[in-house]
C-alpha positions as CSV (number, residue, x, y, z in Angstrom):
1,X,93.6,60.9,67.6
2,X,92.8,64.6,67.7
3,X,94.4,66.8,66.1
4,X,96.1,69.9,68.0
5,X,94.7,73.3,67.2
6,X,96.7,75.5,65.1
7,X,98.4,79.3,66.2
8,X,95.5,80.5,64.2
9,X,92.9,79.0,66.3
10,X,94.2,78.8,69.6
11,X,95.1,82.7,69.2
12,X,92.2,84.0,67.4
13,X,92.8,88.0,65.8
14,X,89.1,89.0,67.6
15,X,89.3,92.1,69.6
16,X,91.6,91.5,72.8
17,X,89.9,90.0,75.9
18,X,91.4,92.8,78.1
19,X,89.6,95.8,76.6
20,X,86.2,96.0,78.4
21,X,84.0,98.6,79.5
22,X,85.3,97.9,83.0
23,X,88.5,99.0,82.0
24,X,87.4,102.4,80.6
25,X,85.0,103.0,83.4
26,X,88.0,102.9,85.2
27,X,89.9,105.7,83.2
28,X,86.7,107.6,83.4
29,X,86.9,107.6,87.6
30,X,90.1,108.4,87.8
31,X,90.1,111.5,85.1
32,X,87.2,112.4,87.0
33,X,88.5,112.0,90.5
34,X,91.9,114.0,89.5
35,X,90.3,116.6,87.2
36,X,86.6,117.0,88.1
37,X,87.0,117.9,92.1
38,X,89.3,120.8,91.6
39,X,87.7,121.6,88.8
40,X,84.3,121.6,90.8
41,X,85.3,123.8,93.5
42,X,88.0,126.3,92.0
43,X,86.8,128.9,89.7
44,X,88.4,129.9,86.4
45,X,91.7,128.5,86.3
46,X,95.2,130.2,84.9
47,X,97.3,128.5,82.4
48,X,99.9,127.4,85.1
49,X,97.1,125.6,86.6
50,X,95.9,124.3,83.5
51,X,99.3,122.7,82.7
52,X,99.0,121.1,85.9
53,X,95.9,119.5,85.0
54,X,96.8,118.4,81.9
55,X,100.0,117.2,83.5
56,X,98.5,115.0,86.1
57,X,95.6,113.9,83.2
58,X,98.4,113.0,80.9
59,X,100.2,110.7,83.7
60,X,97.2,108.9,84.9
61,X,96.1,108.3,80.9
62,X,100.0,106.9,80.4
63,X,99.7,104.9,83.5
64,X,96.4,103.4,82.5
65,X,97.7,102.4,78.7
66,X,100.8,101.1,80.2
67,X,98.7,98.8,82.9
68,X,96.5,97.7,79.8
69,X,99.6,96.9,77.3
70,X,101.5,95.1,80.1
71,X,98.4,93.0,81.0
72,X,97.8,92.0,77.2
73,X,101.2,91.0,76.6
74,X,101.5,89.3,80.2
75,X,98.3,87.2,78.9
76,X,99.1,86.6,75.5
77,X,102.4,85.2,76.9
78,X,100.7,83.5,79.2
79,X,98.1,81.9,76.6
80,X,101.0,80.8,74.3
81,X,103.0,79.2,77.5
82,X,99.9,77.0,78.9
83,X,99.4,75.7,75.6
84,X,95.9,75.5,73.5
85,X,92.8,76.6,75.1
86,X,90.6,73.5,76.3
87,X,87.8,75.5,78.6
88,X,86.9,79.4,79.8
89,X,84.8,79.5,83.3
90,X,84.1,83.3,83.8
91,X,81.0,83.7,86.5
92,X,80.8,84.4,89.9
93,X,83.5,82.6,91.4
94,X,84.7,83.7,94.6
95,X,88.2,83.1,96.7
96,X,87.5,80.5,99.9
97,X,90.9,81.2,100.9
98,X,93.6,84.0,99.3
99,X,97.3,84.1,100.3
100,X,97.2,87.6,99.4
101,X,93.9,90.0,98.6
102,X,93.0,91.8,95.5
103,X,90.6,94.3,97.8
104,X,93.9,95.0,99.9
105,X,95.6,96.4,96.5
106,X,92.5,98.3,95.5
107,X,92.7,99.9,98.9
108,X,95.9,101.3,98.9
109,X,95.6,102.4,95.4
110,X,92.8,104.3,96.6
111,X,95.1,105.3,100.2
112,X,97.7,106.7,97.6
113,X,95.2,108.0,95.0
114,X,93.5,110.2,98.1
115,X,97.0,111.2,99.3
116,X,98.0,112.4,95.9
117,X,94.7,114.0,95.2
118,X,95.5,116.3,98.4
119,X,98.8,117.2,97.6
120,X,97.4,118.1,93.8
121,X,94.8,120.2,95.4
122,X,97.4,122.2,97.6
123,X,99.4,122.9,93.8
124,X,96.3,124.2,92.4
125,X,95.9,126.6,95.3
126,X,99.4,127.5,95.4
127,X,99.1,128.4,91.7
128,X,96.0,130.5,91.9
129,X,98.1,133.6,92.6
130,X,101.8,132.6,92.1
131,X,104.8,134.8,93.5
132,X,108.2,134.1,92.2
133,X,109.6,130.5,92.4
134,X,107.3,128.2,94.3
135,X,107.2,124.5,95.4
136,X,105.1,122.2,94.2
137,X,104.7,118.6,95.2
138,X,104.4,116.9,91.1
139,X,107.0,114.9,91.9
140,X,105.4,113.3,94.4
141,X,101.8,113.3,93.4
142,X,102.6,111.9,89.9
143,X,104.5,108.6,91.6
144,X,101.4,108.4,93.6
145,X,98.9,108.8,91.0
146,X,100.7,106.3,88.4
147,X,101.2,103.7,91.4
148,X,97.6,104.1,92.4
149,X,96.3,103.8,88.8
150,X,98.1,100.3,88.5
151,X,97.2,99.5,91.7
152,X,93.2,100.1,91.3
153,X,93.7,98.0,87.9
154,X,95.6,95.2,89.1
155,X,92.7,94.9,92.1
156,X,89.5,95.0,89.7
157,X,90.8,94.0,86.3
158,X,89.6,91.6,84.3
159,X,90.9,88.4,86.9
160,X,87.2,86.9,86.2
161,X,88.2,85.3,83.2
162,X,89.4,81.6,84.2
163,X,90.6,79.6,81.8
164,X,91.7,75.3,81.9
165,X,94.5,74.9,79.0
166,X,96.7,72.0,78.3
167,X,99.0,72.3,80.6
168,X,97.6,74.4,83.5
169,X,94.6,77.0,84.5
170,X,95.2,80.5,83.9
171,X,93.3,83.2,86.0
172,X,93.6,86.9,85.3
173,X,97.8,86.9,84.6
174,X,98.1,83.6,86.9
175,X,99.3,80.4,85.5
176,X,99.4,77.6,87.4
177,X,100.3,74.1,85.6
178,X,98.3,71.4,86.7
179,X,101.0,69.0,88.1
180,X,101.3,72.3,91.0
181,X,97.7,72.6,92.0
182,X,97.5,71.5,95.2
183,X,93.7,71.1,94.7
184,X,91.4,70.7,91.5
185,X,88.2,69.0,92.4
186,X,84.1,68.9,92.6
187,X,83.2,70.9,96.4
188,X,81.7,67.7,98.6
189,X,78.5,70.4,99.9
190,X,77.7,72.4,96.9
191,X,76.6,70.9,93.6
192,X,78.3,72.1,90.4
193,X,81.1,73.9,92.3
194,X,84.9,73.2,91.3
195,X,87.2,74.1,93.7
196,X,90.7,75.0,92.6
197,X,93.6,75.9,94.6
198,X,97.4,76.4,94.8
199,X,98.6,79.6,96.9
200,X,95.0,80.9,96.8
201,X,91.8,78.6,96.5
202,X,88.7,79.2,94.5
203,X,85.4,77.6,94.2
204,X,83.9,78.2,90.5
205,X,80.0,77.5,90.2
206,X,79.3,75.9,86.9
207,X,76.4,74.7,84.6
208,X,75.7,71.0,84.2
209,X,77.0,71.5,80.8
210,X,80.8,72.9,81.7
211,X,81.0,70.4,84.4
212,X,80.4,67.3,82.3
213,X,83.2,68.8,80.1
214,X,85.6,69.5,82.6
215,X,85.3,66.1,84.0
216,X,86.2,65.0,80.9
217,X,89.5,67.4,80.8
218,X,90.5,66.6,83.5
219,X,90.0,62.5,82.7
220,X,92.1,63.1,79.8
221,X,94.9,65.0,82.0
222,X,94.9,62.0,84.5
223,X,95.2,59.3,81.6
224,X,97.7,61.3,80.1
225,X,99.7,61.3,83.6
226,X,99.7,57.8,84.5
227,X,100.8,56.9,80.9
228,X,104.2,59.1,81.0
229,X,107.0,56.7,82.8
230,X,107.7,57.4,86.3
231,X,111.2,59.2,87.3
């Protein structure tokens, strides 16, 4: 009989699966997007413009550490809920068929991100030579830039990692528990290829290696299912 891995070693302290370069990169082009094209074709700026900066730079950097915190914690949850760890597939999978589109989320993060660029721009200029009281458009560009940050991440995160547990696959912040897959099975025209499916389906190319022990996962998982009593 084996024994059930402890919290210890299902949840291992190593550095947190979410923090990647991709992630960062992704920091790096949004600072750059927000701070670097004003910055590019304005010349010396005055402190009011300066604190606009630093507003909108301090917004998107919040936005991006709340996206990361709230994606750890949704998979640590998530790894705790689907119980201990019996594969990880990360490759090139691809989606066969999607109820909803990750691309479609990167796009209007980027519709919002352009549209609260301009608006930022406009501030700037408005600030070059201020007069009295003006009107500014922060309180919508920072909405904009914070939903377009979350947006961008939520579309090109780190949804890759794929992962069969106990009881149920877990891809990106998805859990799905095996008895509400509607498919989990070997593709009839490609070799290696497991095709996995509830909402959205996926086919994940594997190595000789992971398939032989995912056929033996999910052998265990059917033998485990016809033993519990029916009704």
């Amino acid at each position: 009989m084996k024994t059930e891995p402890t919290a210890e070693e299902d949840f291992p302290l190593a550095a947190p699966p979410w923090i990647k370069l991709r992630g960062l990169g992704i920091l790096i082009a949004v600072i750059a997007v927000v701070i670097g094209v004003p910055l590019s074709e304005m010349g010396e700026l005055n402190s009011a413009q300066w604190q606009l900066v630093a507003l909108h730079v301090g917004v998107a950097i919040a936005a991006f550490a709340a996206f990361v915190v709230g994606y750890g914690l949704q998979r640590r949850h998530l790894s705790r809920e689907s119980g201990p760890l019996l594969l990880e597939l990360s490759g090139n999978w691809s989606r066969v068929y999607s109820a909803w589109d990750h691309d479609a989320l990167v796009v209007l993060g980027l519709v919002l991100l352009n549209l609260g660029i301009t608006r930022y721009l406009e501030d700037l200029q408005t600030l070059t030579s201020p007069v009295g009281r003006v009107e500014l458009n922060w309180i919508m560009t920072l909405p904009m830039l914070t939903a377009a940050v979350i947006l961008i991440g939520i579309g090109v995160w780190d949804i890759d990692i794929v992962q069969l547990r106990k009881k149920g696959v877990v891809l990106g912040v998805t859990y799905v528990p095996w008895e509400k897959l509607k498919t989990c099975r070997w593709s009839g025209h490609e070799e290696n290829v497991l095709l996995i499916g509830w909402g959205t389906l996926h086919s994940f190319p594997v190595s000789s290696r992971e398939r032989t022990k995912i056929d033996a996962i999910l052998a265990d998982l059917s033998a485990a299912d016809s033993e519990q009593p029916n009704g």
